[in-house]
ZAKOL-796776 format. One record per residue: x, y, z of N, C-alpha, C in turn; residue in three letters; residue number from 1. Coordinates in pm, whole numbers. Layout:
REM residues N
[marfi [X, Y, Z], [X, Y, Z], [X, Y, Z], 'ALA', NUM]
...
This chain:
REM residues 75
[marfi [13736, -5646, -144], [13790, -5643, -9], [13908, -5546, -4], 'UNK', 1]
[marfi [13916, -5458, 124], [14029, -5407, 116], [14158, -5447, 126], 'UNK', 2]
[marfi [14238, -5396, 54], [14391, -5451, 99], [14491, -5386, 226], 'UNK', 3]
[marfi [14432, -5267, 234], [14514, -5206, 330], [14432, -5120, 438], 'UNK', 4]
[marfi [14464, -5098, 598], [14371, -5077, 662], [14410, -4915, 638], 'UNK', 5]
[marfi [14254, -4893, 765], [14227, -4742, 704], [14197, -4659, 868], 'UNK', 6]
[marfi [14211, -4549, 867], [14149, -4497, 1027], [14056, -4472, 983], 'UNK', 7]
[marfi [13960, -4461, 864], [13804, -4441, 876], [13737, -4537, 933], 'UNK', 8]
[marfi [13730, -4649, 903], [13620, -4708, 1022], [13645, -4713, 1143], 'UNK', 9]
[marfi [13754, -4719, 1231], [13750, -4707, 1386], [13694, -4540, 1428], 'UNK', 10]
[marfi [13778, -4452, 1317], [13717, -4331, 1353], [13582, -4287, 1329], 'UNK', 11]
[marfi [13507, -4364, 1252], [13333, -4316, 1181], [13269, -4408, 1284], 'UNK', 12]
[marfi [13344, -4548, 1324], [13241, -4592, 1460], [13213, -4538, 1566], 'UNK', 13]
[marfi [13358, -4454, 1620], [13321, -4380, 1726], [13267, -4261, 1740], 'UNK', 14]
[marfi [13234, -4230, 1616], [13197, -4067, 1557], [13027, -4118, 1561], 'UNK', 15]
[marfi [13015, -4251, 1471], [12876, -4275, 1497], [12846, -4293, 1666], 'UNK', 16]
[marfi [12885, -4350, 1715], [12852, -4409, 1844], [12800, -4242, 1929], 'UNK', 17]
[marfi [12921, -4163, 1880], [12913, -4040, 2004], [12809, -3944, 1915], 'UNK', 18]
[marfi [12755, -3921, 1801], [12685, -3838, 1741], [12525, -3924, 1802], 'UNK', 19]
[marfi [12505, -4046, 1762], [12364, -4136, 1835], [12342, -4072, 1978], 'UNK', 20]
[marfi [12453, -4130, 2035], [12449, -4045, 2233], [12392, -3916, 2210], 'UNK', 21]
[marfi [12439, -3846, 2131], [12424, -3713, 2159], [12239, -3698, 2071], 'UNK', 22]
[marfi [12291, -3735, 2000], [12095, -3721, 1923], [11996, -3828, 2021], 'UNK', 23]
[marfi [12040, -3905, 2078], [11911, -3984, 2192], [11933, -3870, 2326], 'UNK', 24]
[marfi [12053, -3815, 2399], [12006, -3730, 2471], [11883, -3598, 2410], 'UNK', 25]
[marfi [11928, -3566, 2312], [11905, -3465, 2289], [11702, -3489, 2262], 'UNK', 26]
[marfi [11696, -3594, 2211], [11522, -3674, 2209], [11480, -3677, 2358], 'UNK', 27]
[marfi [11570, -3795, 2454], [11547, -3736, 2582], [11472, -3597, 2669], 'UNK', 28]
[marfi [11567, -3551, 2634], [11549, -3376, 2651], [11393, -3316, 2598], 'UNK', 29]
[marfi [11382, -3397, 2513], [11321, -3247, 2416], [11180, -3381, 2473], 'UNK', 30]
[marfi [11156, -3477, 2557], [11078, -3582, 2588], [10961, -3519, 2659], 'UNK', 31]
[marfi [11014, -3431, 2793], [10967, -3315, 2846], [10849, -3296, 2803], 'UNK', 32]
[marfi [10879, -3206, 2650], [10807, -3145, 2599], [10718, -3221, 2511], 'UNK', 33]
[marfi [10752, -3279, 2434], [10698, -3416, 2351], [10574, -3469, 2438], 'UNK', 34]
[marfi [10601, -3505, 2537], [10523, -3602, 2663], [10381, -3478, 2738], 'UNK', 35]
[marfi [10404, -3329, 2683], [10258, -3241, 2686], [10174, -3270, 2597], 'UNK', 36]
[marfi [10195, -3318, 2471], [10110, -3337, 2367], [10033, -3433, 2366], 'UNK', 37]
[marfi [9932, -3441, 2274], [9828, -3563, 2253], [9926, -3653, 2252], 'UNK', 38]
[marfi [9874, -3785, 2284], [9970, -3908, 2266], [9936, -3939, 2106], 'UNK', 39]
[marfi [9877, -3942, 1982], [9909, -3969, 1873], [10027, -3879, 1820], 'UNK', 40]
[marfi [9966, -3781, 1821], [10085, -3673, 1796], [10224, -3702, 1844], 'UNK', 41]
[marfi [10285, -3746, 1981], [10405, -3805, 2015], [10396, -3918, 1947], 'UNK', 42]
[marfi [10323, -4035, 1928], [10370, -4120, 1854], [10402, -4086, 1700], 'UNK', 43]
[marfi [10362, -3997, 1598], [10407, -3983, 1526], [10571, -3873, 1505], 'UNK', 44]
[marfi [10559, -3765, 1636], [10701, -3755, 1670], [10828, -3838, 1670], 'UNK', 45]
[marfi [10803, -3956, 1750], [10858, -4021, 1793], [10883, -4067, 1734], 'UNK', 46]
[marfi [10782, -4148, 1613], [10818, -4224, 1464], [10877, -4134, 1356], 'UNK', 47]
[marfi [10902, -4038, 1352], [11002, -3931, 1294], [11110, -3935, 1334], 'UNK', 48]
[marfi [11137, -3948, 1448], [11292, -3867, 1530], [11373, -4045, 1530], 'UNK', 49]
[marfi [11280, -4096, 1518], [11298, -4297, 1525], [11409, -4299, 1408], 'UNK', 50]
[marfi [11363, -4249, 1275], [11399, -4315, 1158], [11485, -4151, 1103], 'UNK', 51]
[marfi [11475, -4002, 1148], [11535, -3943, 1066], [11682, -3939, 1036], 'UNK', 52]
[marfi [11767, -3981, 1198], [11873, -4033, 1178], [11937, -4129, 1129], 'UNK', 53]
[marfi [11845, -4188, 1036], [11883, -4293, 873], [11947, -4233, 816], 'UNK', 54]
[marfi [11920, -4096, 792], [11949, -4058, 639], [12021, -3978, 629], 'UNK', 55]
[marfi [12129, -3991, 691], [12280, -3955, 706], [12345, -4056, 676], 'UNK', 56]
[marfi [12292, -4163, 709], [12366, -4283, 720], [12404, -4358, 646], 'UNK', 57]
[marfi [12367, -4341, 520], [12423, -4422, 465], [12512, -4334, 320], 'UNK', 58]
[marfi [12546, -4194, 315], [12621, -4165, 290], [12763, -4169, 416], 'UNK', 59]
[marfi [12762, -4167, 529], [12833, -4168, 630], [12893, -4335, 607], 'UNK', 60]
[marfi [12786, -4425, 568], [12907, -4582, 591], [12963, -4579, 439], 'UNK', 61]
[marfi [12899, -4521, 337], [12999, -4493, 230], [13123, -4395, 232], 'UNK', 62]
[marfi [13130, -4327, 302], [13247, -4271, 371], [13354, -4341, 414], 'UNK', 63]
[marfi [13304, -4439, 538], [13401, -4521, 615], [13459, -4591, 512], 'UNK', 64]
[marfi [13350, -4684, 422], [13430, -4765, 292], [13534, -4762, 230], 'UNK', 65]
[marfi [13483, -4610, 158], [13551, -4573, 44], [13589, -4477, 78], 'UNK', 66]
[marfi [13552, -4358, 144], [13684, -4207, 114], [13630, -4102, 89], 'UNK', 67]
[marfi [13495, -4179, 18], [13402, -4074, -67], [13254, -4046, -30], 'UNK', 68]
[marfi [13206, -3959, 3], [13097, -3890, 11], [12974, -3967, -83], 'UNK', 69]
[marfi [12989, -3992, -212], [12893, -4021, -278], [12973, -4130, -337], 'UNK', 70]
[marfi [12837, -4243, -371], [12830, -4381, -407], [12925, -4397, -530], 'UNK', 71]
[marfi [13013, -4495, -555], [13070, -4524, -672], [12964, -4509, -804], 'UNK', 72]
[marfi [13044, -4482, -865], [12951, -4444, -1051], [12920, -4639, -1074], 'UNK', 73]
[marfi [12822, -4672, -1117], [12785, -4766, -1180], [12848, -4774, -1331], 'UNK', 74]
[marfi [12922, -4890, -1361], [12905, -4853, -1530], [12794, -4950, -1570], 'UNK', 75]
């Protein structure tokens, strides 16, 4: 547990919050175009653009944690 507070998590929540807004407009947007295609084809779009913004993520809440970019060393 931490002992002392930190501005990374109020600042990485609102950083997450406003980077999501901006990547669901930006899916929005690009829906337009998405929504000409076969409908399997958008569903597998869609199941892409669903899950790619994972994988930022969880170097990003190890950030807020700790300070650090990459996961503590295991001993």
């Amino acid at each position: 547990m931490r002992e002392e507070t930190t501005w990374r998590i109020p600042f990485g929540v609102l950083a997450l919050m406003v980077g999501l807004t901006i990547y669901a407009l930006a899916v929005a947007w690009a829906s337009d175009w998405i929504g000409q295609l076969h409908v399997l084809l958008q569903t597998v779009i869609y199941l892409v653009l669903g899950v790619v913004w994972l994988l930022p993520l969880r170097r990003f809440l190890i950030w807020m944690e700790t300070g650090s970019w990459s996961p503590p060393a295991q001993d």
